[in-house]
C-alpha positions as CSV (number, residue, x, y, z in Angstrom):
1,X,-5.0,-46.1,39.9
2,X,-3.7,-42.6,39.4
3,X,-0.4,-40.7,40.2
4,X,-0.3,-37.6,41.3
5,X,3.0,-35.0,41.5
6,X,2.7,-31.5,42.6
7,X,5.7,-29.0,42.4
8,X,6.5,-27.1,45.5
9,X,8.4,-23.8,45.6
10,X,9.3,-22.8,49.0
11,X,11.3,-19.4,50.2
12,X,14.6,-20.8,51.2
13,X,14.1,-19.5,55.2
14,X,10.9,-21.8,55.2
15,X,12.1,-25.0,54.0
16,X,12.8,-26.8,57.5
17,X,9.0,-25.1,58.5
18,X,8.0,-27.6,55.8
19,X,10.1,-30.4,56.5
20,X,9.1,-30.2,60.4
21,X,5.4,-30.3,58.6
22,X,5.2,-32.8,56.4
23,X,7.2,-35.0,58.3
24,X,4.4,-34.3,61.0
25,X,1.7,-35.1,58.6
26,X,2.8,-37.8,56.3
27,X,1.6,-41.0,57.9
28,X,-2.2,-39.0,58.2
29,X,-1.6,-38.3,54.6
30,X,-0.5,-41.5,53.5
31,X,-3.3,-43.2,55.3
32,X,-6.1,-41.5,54.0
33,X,-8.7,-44.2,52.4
34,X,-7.4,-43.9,48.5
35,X,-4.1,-43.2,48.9
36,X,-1.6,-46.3,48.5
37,X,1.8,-44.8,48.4
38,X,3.3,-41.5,48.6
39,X,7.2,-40.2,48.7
40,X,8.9,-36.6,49.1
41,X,11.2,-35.7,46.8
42,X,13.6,-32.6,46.4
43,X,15.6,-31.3,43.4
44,X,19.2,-31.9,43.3
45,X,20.1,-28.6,41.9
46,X,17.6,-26.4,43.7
47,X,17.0,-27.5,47.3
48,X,13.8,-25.0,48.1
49,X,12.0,-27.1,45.2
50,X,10.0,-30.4,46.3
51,X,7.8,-33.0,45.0
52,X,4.9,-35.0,46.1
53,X,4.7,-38.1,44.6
54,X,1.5,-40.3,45.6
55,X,-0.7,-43.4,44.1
56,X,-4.4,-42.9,44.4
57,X,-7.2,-45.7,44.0
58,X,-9.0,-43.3,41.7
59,X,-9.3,-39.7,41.0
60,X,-12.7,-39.7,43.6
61,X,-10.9,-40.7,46.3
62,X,-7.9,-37.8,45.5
63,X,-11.0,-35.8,45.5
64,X,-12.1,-36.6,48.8
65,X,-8.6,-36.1,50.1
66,X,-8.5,-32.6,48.6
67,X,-12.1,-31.8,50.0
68,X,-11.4,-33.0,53.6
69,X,-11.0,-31.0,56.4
70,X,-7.5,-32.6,57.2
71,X,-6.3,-31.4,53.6
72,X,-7.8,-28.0,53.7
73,X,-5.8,-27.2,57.5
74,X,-2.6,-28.2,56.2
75,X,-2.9,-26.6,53.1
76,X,-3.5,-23.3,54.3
77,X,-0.4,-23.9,56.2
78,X,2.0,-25.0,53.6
79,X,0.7,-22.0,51.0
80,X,1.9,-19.6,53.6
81,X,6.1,-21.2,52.7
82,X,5.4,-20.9,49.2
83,X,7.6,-18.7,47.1
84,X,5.8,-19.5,43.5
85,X,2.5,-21.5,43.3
86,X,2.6,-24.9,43.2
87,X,1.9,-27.1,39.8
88,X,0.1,-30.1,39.6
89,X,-0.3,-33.4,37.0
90,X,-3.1,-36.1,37.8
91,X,-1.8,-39.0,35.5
92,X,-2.2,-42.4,34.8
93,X,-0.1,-45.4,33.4
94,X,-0.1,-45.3,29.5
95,X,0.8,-48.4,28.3
């Protein structure tokens, strides 16, 4: 299993654009073959900053997410809120 996070820095007008968004798209997104859990989180102190949080099975199958057709659409709709570019961290449990 993997976790990813990705940081996401939206202008401040665009923020309920991506909260109508995801909130359209996050059972699709969740229930994509690999994916076992995923959560939306924002920052307490800057509210036009959020965070995916999601479990993969395996780095292939985040892959196949990334490379699908579902994942390119809504991506070229998100990057349009954007007011920095996003950061990501593909990680595993160290233990």
């Amino acid at each position: 299993m993997i976790v990813r996070i990705v940081k996401l820095t939206f202008k401040l007008e665009e923020i309920n654009s991506f909260n109508d968004l995801f909130e359209q798209q996050k059972k699709f997104i969740a229930g994509f073959e690999g994916c076992t859990h995923l959560t939306l989180l924002r920052d307490k102190k800057q509210a036009n900053i959020f965070f995916t949080y999601s479990h993969w099975k395996n780095e292939e199958a985040l892959e196949l997410y990334r490379q699908s057709d579902f994942f390119i659409t809504i991506w070229s709709k998100v990057k349009l809120l954007f007011d920095d570019q996003p950061q990501a961290w593909t990680l595993e449990k160290h233990e």
